[in-house]
C-alpha positions in Angstrom: 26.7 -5.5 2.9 25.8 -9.2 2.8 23.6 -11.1 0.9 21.5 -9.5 -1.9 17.6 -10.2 -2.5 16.1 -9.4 -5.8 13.0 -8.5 -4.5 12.8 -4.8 -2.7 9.6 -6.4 -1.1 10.6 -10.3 -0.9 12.1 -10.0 2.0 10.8 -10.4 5.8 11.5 -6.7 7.2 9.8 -5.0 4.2 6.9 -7.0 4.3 6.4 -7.0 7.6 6.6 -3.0 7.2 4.9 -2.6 4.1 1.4 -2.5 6.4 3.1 0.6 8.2 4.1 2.6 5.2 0.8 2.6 4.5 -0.7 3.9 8.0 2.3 6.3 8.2 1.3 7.9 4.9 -2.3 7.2 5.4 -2.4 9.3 8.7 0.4 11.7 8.1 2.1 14.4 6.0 4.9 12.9 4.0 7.6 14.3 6.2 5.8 13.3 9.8 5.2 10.4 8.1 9.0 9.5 7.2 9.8 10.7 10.5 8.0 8.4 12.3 9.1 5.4 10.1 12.6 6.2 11.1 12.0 6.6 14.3 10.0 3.2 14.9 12.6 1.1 12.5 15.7 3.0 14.3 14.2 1.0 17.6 14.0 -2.2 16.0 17.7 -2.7 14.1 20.9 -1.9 14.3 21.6 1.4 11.9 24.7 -0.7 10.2 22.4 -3.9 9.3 21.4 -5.6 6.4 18.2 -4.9 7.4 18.5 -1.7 7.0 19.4 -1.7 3.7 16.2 -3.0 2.8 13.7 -0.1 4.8 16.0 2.4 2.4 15.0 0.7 -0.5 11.6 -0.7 0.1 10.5 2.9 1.7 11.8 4.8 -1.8 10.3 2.5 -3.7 6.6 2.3 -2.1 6.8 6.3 -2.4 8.0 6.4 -5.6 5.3 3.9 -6.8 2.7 5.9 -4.9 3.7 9.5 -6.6 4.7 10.7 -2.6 7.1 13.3 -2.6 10.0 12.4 -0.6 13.5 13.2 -2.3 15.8 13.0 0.6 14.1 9.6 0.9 14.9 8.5 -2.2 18.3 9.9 -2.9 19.4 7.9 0.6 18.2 4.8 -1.5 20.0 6.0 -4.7 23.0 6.4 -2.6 22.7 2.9 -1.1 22.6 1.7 -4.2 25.5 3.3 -5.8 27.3 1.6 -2.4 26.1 -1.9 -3.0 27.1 -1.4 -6.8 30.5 -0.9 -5.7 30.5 -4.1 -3.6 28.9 -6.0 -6.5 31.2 -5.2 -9.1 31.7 -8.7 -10.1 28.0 -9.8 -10.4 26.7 -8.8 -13.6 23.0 -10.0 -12.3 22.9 -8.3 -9.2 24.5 -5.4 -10.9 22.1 -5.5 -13.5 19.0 -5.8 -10.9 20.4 -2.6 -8.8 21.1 -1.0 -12.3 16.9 -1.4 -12.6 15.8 -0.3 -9.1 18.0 3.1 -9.2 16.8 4.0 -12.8 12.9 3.4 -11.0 13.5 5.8 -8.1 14.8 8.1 -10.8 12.2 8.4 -13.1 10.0 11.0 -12.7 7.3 10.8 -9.7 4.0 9.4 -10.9 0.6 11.2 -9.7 0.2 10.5 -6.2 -2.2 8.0 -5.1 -4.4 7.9 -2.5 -3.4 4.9 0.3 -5.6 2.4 1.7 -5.6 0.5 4.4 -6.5 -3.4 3.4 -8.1 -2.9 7.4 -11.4 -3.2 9.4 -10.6 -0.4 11.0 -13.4 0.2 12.8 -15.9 -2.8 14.2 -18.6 -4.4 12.6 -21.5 -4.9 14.5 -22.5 -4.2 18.4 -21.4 -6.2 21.1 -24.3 -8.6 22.0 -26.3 -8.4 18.8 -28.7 -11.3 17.9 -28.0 -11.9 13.7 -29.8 -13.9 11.2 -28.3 -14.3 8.3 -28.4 -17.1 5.0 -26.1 -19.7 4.4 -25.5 -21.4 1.6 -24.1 -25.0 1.6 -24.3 -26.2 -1.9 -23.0 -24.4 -5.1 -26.8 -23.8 -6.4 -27.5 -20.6 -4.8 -31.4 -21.3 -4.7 -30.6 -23.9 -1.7 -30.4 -21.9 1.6 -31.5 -21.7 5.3 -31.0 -19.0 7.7 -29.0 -19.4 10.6 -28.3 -17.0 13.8 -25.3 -15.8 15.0 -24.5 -13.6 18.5 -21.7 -11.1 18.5 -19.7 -11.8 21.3 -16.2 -10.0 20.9 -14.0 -8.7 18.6 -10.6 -10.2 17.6 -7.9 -7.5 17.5 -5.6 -9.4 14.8 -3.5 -6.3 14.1 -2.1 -3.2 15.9 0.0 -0.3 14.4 2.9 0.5 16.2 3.5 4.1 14.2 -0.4 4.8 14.6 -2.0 2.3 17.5 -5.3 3.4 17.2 -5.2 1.7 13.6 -6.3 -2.1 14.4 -7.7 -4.6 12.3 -10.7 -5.8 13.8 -12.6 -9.1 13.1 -15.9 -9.5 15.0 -16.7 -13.0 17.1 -19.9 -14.8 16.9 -21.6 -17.6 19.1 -23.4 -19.9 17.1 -26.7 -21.3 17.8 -28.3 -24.2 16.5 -31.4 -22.9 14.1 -31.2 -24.2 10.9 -34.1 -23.5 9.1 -35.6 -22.4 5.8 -37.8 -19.8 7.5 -36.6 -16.2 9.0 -36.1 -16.4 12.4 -37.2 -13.8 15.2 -36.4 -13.7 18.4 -38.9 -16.1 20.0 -36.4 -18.4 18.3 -33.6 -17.1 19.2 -35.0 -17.6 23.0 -35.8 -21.7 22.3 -33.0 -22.5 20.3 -29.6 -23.8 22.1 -26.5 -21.1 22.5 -22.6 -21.2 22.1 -22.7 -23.7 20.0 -19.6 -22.9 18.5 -17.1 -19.4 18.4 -15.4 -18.1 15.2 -14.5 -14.9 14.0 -15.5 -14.0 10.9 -15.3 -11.2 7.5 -15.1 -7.4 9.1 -16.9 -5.6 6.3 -20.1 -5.9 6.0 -20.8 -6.6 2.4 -20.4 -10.7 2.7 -23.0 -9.8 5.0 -25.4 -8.1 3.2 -25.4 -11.1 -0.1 -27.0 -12.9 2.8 -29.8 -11.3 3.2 -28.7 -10.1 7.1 -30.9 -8.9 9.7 -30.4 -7.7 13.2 -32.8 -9.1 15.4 -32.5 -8.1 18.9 -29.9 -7.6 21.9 -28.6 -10.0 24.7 -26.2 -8.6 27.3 -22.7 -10.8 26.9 -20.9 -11.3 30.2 -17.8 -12.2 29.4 -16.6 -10.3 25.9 -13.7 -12.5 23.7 -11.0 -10.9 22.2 -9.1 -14.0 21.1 -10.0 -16.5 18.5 -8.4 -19.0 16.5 -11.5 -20.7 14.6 -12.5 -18.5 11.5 -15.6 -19.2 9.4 -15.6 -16.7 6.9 -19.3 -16.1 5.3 -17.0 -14.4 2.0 -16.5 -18.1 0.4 -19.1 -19.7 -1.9 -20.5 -22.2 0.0 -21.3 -22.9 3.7 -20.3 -26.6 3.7 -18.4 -26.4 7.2 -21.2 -24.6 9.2 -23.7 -26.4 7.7 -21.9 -29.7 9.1 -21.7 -28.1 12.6 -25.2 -27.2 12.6 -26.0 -31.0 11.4 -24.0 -32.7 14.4 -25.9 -30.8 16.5 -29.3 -32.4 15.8 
């Protein structure tokens, strides 16, 4: 059966499906849920490989862990086990490892858990809103000056393939160049130079809000982006990075 990994979840296929189990089970009964897992990973690997192996085990486990009923689930992992035990008859760590995983998947289920989606599921912000917002480029908090900020897109970083209406979504801004320690408005908004610079940034609105945000206004955009490899992300302490943008552009 190849080469063993330690770690259910230290390996590329499970963590690349970990995201899924969660919008399977998020969105789904247990059993459309498992159904639809199967389906989707039946498309992507051969039944007989390695890989395999590891969506057995790495699917018991996450329902186990998360109190979701699923016993033909996890009796095909106990079985898999009992098969790799065989092969690993001579590898007392391995053994010993396996030995740990089957007694987890069969202890008894914890209470289930409700699943989240670590997602910005839905987007944050209208298309062609005119933001102000504070930033803070020093660690003393009392030094600020507000800034504004266009939406102009929203980056699509993530797409479900068991659910595809479950996308992570990461809004784009335009930057202009105020910088001041008063609020603007939009008379501002109108003088001051646009596109300064594009970045996506944070998808929930909190980081937003500890900085004091306001809509101002609206301004049609003409050409929406949905791709975008800059990220300033207004969750970190300090502002150091924007602030310096802002400052080349006097």
């Amino acid at each position: 059966m190849g080469t063993w990994s330690d770690s259910v979840f230290g390996n590329d296929t499970a963590r690349d499906l970990l995201l899924e189990y969660k919008v399977a089970f998020c969105q789904y009964s247990p059993e459309v849920a498992v159904e639809k897992l199967n389906q989707y990973v039946e498309t992507l690997f051969d039944s007989q490989d390695e890989v395999m192996l590891h969506y057995y085990l790495s699917l018991a486990l996450f329902m186990h862990k998360n109190g979701i009923p699923g016993t033909d689930v996890i009796q095909r992992a106990v079985d898999q086990i009992d098969k790799m035990l065989m092969n690993y008859s001579e590898s007392k760590s391995i053994n010993r490892q396996l030995f740990r995983l089957k007694e987890s998947l069969q202890a008894p289920l914890p209470k289930q858990r409700k699943i989240r989606l670590d997602l910005n599921c839905e987007p944050l912000y209208q298309m062609g809103d005119i933001i102000s917002l504070q930033i803070f480029p020093a660690v003393d908090a009392s030094v600020f000056y507000h800034i504004m900020i266009q939406k102009v897109g929203d980056y699509i970083s993530w797409t479900s393939k068991i659910c595809p209406e479950i996308q992570d979504h990461w809004p784009v801004f335009q930057l202009t160049n105020y910088l001041d320690r008063k609020k603007p408005g939009m008379e501002d908004y109108r003088r001051c130079r646009k596109n300064l610079y594009t970045f996506y940034s944070d998808g929930t609105l909190l980081p937003y809000k500890r900085r004091s945000v306001e809509v101002l206004g609206y301004e049609k955009v003409k050409d929406p982006i949905s791709k975008c490899t800059r990220y300033l992300f207004f969750s970190t302490k300090v502002d150091q990075k924007i602030y310096a943008i802002l400052g080349s552009a006097y």
